[in-house]
C-alpha positions in Angstrom: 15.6 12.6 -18.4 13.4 9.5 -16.6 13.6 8.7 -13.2 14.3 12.2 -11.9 14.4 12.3 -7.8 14.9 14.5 -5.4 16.5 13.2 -2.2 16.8 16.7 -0.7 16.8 16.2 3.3 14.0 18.8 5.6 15.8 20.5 8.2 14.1 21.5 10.9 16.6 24.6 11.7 20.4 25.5 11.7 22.4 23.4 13.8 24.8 25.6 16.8 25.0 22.9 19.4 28.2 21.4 19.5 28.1 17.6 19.3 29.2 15.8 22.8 30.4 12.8 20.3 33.9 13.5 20.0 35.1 13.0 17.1 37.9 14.7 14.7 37.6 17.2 11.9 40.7 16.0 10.1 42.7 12.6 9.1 46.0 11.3 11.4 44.4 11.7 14.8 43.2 7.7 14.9 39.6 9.0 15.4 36.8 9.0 13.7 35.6 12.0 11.8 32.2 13.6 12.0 30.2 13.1 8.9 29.3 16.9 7.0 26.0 17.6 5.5 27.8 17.9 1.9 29.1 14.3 1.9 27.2 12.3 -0.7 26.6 8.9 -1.9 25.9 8.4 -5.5 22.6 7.1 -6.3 23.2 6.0 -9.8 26.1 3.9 -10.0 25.7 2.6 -13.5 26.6 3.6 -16.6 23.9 2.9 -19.2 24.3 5.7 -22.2 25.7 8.8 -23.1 22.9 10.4 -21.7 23.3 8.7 -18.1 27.0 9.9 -18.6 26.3 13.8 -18.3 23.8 13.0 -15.3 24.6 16.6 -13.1 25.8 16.0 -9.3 23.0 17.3 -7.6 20.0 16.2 -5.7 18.5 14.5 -8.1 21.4 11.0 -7.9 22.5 12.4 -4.9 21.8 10.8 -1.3 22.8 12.6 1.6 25.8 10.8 3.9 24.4 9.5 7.1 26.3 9.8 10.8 27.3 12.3 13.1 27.3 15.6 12.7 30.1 18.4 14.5 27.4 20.4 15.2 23.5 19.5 16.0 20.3 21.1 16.2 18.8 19.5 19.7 20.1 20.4 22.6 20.4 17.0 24.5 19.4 18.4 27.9 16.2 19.3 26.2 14.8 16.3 24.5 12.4 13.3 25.1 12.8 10.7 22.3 9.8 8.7 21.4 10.4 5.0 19.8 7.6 2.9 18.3 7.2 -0.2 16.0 4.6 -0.5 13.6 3.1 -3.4 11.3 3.9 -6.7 11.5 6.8 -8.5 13.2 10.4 -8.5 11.6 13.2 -10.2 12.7 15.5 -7.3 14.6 12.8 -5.1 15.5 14.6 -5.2 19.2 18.2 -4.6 18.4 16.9 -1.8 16.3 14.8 -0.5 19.5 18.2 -1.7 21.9 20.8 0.6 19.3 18.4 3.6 19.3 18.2 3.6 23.0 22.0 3.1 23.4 22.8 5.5 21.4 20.8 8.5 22.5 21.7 7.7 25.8 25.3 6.9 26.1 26.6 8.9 23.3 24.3 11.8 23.5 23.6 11.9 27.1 19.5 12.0 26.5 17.9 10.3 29.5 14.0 10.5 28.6 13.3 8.2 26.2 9.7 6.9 26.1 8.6 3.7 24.7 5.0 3.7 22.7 3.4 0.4 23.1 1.7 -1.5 20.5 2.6 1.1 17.5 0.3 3.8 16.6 -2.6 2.9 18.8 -0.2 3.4 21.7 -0.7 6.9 21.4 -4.6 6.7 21.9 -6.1 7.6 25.0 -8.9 5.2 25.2 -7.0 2.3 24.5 -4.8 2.6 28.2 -1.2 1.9 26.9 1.1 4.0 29.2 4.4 4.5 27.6 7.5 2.5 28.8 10.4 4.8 30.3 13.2 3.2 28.2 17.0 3.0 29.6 19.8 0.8 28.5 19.1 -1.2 31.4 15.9 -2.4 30.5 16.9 -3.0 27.1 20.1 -4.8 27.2 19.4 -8.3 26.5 16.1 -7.9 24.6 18.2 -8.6 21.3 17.9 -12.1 22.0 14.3 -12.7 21.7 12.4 -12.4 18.8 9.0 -10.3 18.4 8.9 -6.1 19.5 10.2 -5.6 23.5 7.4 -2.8 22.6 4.6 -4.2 21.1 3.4 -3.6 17.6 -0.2 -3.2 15.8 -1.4 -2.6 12.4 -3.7 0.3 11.6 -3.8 3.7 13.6 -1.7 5.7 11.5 -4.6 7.4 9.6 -5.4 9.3 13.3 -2.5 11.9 12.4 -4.3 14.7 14.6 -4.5 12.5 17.6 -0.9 11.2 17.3 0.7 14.8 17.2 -1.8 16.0 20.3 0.3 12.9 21.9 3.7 14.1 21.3 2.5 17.3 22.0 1.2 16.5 25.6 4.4 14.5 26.5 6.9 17.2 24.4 8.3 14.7 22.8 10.5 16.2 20.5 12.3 13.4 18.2 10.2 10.4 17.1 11.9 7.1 16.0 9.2 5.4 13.6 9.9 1.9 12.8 7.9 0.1 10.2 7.2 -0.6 6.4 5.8 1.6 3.7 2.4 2.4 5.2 4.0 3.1 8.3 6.5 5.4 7.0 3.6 6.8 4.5 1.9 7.7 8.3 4.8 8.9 9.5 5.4 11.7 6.2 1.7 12.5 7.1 2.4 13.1 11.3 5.7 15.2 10.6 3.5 17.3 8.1 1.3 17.3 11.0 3.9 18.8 13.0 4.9 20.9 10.4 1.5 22.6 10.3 1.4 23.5 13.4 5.0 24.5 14.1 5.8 22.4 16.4 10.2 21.2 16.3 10.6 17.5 16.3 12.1 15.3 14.3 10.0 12.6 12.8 13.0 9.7 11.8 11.7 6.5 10.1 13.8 3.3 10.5 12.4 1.2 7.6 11.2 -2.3 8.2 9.8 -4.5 5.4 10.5 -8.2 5.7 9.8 -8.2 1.9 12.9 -6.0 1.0 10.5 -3.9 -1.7 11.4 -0.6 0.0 12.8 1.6 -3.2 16.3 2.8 -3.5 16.8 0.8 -0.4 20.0 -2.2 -0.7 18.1 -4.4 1.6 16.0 -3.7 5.0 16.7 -5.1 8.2 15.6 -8.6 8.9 15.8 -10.0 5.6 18.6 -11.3 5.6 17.1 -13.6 8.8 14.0 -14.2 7.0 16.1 -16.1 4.1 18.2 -18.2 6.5 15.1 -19.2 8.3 13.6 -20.2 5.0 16.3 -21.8 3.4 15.9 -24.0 6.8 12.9 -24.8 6.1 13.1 -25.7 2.4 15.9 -27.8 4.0 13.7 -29.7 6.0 11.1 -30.3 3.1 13.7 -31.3 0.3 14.8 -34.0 3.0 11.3 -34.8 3.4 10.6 -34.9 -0.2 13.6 -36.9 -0.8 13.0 -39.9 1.2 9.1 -40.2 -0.4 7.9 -42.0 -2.9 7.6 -38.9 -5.7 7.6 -36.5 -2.6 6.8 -32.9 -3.4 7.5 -30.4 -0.8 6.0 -26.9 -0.7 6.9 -24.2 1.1 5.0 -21.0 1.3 6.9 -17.7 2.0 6.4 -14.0 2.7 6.4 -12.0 -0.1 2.8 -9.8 -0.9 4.0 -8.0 -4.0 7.6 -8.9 -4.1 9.3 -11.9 -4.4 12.6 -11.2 -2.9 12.2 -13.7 -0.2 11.3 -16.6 -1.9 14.0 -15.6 -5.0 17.1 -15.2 -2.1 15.8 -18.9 -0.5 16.0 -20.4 -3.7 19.3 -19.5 -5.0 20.7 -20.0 -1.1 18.9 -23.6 -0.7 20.2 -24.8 -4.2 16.9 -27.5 -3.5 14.4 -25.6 -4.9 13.2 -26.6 -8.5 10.0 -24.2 -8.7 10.1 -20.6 -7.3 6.7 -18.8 -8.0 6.8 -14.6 -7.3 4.0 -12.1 -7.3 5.9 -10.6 -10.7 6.1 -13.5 -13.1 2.7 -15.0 -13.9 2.2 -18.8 -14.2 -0.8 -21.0 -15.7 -1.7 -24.0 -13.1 -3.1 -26.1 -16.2 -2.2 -26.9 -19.7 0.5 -28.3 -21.9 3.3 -25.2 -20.6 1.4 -24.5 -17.2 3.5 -25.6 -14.0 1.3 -28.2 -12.8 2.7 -30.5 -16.4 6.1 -29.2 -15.5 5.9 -30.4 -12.2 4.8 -33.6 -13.7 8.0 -33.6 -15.5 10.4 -33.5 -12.8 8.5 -35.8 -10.9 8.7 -38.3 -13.4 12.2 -37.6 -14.0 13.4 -37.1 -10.4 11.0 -38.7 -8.6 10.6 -35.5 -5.7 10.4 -31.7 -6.4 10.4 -28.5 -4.0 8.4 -25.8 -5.4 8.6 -22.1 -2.6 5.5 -19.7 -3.8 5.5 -16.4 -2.3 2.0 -15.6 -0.7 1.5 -12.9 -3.4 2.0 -15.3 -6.6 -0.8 -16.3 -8.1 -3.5 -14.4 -7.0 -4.8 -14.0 -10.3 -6.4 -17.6 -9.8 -8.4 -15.8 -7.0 -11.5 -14.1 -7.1 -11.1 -10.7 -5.8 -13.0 -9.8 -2.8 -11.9 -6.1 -2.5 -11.1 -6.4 1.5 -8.0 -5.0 2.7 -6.5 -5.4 6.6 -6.1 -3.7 9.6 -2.8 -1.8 7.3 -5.1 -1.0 4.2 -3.5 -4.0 2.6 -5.3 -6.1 -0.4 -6.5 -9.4 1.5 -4.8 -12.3 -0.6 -6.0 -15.9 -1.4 -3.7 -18.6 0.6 -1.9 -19.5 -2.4 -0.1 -22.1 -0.5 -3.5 -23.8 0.2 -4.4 -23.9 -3.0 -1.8 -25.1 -4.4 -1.5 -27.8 -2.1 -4.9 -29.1 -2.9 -4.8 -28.6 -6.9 -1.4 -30.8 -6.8 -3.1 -33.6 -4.8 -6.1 -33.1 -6.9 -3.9 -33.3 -10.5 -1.5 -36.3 -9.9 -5.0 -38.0 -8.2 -7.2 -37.9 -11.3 -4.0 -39.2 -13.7 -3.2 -42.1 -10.8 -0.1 -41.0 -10.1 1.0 -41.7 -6.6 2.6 -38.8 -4.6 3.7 -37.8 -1.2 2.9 -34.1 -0.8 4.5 -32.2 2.5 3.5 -28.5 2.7 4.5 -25.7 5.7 4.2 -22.1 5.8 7.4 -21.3 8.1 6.0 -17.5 7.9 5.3 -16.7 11.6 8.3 -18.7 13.2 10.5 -16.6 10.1 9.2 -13.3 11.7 9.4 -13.9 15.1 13.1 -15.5 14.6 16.1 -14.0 16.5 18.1 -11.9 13.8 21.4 -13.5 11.8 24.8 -12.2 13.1 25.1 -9.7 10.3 21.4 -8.3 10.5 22.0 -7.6 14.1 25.5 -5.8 13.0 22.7 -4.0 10.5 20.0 -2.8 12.6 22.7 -1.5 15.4 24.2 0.6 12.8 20.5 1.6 11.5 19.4 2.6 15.1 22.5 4.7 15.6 22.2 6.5 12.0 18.8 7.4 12.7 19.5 8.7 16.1 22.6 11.0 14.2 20.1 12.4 12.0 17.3 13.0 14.6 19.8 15.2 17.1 21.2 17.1 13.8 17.2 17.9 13.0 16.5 16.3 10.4 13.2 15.5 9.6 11.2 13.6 7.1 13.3 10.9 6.5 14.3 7.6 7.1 18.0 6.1 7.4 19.2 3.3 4.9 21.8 1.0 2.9 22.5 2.2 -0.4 25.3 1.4 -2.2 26.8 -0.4 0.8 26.7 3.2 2.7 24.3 4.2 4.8 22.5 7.4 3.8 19.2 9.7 4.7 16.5 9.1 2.1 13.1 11.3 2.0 10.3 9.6 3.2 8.5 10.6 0.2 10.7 9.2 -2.1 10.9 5.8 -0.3 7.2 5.2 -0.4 6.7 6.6 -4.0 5.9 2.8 -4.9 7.1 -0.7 -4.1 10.5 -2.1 -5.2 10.2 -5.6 -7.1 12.3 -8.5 -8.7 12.9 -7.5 -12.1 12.1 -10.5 -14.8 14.5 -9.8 -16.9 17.0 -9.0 -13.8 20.3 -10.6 -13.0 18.4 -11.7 -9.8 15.4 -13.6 -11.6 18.0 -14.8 -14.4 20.4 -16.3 -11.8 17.2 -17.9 -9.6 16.2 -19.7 -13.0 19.9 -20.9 -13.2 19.6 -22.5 -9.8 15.8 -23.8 -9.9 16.7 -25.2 -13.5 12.6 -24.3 -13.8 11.2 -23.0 -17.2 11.5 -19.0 -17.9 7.2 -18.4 -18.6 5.3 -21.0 -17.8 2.3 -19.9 -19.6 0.3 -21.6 -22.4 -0.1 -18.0 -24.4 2.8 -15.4 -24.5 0.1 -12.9 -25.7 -1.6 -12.8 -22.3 1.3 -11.9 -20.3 1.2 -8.4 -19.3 4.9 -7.3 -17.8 4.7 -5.3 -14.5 6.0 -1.7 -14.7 9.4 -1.8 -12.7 
């Protein structure tokens, strides 16, 4: 049968140590009960065939039920947590850091909690970043500011020996890892790492993709931010556009590989007219490329706002072959270059325009986190601290389903999640953007994107 997983969870030993969480065992006492290792969330929730009907309960659909357990495998006397945060800025990166505190601290009662500054490359020697004692005094309030209260880098997490000699030399003995899919793809590497040299401490990511394109995952934290920002700003430009004479506005979003972003901004802005995603291919010129559609609604409407996500169109590029600090592909500014052929269309057929373009993307990730996301990255903080104390190991904590659950860090990074063309998603953007489903001048060249 396709798409066959395994979401088995590592343990790093049995677990004697009874929890100091009180909770209940059984229903009627009007407390809450501690979650067991053989509670399950269904991966696979719909029904396709009569071959997806017999699909076994076992670890292949089967995601292990995050939360506290009766009994855990860390003694809380005993351990020093370690928290960093990797990549690039998300919004909720410091309620994530303020509920992981919080939680090991007041409900477990662990009171050495180290802080790694400036992700990985704050556990390098030579580049002088002491770690920060954290307490929930010192991190009470920094939910209300945008950015990492601990810093953040790319790069560093190909240096897996030197990392572990650092949590060896401060015994740290449960890591909190909190970044994307290279991060966590670091992180799988350090806990083999650990593994190898049989050492006990939990290595728990806490995934962070502004993108959303995490597999299996519902949605991950700060996305839901990153869309009302956005749809703010594609606000601001339809206004702008609006009030021109044939204004165009364009707004370029985050959005390497997936198009998430910009999809969720245009069906929440209901102002958008042309969304352009990594995963559906557009010609600039010709008689069914976008630059003649655009011509179109201009005519007709007399504005348009078009949202490109930075990874669309990147075929138009030349490729270079350089990759960043994160052993990412180095993209051509879309944005830029769409801004430039528009002027440079409409100018050679004399067509007066009034073109506004902003690239909200650094305000987006530095932005304060929505009600709800903060209600998300709380709960995320405390779920991975639940798993680290229980030993497990390997892993990272997500929403799937609407419950939160422990998914293999092997499994999550297996490849990217993206917006499906033929989708519900994509369908109901095209409902709201009105735009045309290919714009391409020859069907024949499109080559779909393996989902």
């Amino acid at each position: 049968m396709e798409n066959k997983y395994d979401f088995t969870i590592e343990q790093l030993g049995p677990c004697k140590v009874h929890s100091p969480i009180e909770l209940s065992t059984k229903h009627g006492e009007f407390r809450a009960n501690y979650v067991k290792d053989s509670s399950y969330v269904r991966y696979k929730v719909n029904v396709f065939d009569d071959e997806e009907k017999s699909d076994g309960l076992d670890s292949s659909n089967l995601m292990q039920k995050a939360g506290p357990r009766e009994y855990i495998y860390f003694n809380p006397a005993h351990v020093t947590a370690g928290i960093c945060t990797c990549g690039g800025l998300c919004p909720g990166l410091n309620d994530v850091i303020r509920a992981v505190v919080r939680c090991l601290y007041y409900r477990y009662g662990v009171k050495k909690i180290r802080g790694f500054r400036f992700g990985f490359k704050g556990f390098f020697p030579e580049t002088g970043f002491d770690t920060v004692e954290l307490t929930p005094f010192n991190v009470d309030d920094i939910h209300k500011i945008g950015g990492s209260f601990l810093g953040t880098s790319r790069g560093g997490g190909n240096r897996v020996s030197e990392i572990v000699d650092a949590i060896e030399s401060l015994s740290i003995n449960m890591l909190f890892i909190i970044g994307g899919d290279g991060t966590q793809r670091g992180s799988l590497d350090i806990a083999n790492e650990i593994e190898r040299r049989g050492l006990k401490v939990a290595v728990v990511g806490i995934p962070k993709t502004v993108d959303n394109d995490l597999l299996f995952i519902d949605r991950s934290f700060g996305f839901e931010t990153a869309v009302q920002r956005a749809t703010e700003a594609v606000t601001s430009i339809h206004m702008e556009a609006y009030s021109q004479i044939n204004g165009i506005g364009l707004v370029k979003l985050m959005g390497r590989e997936s198009g998430f972003i910009a999809t969720a901004t245009a069906l929440s802005s209901h102002e958008t007219n042309f969304c352009l995603i990594p995963e559906v291919p557009f010609d600039l010129d010709g008689p069914n490329g976008f630059l003649a559609h655009l011509e179109k609604r201009v005519f007709e409407r007399h504005h348009a706002v078009i949202i490109v996500a930075e990874g669309a169109g990147q075929e138009l590029f030349k490729d270079t072959g350089e990759t960043d600090a994160s052993g990412n592909k180095k993209l051509g500014d879309i944005g830029i270059y769409l801004r430039d052929k528009i002027n440079e269309y409409f100018q050679k057929k004399g067509i007066h325009i009034n073109l506004k373009y902003v690239d909200p993307s650094y305000q987006i990730r530095s932005s304060v986190t929505t009600a709800n996301d903060s209600i998300y990255c709380e709960r995320l903080g405390s779920y991975a601290v639940h798993a680290a104390m229980a030993g497990k190991t390997k892993m990272v904590v997500g929403l799937v389903n609407e419950k939160y659950v422990h998914i293999p860090i092997k499994m999550v990074t297996m490849k990217r999640k993206f917006v499906d063309p033929e989708g519900a998603l994509w369908r109901d953007a095209l409902d709201a953007t009105r735009q045309p489903i290919l714009m391409v001048n020859n069907l024949n060249s499109v080559t779909p994107r393996e989902q």
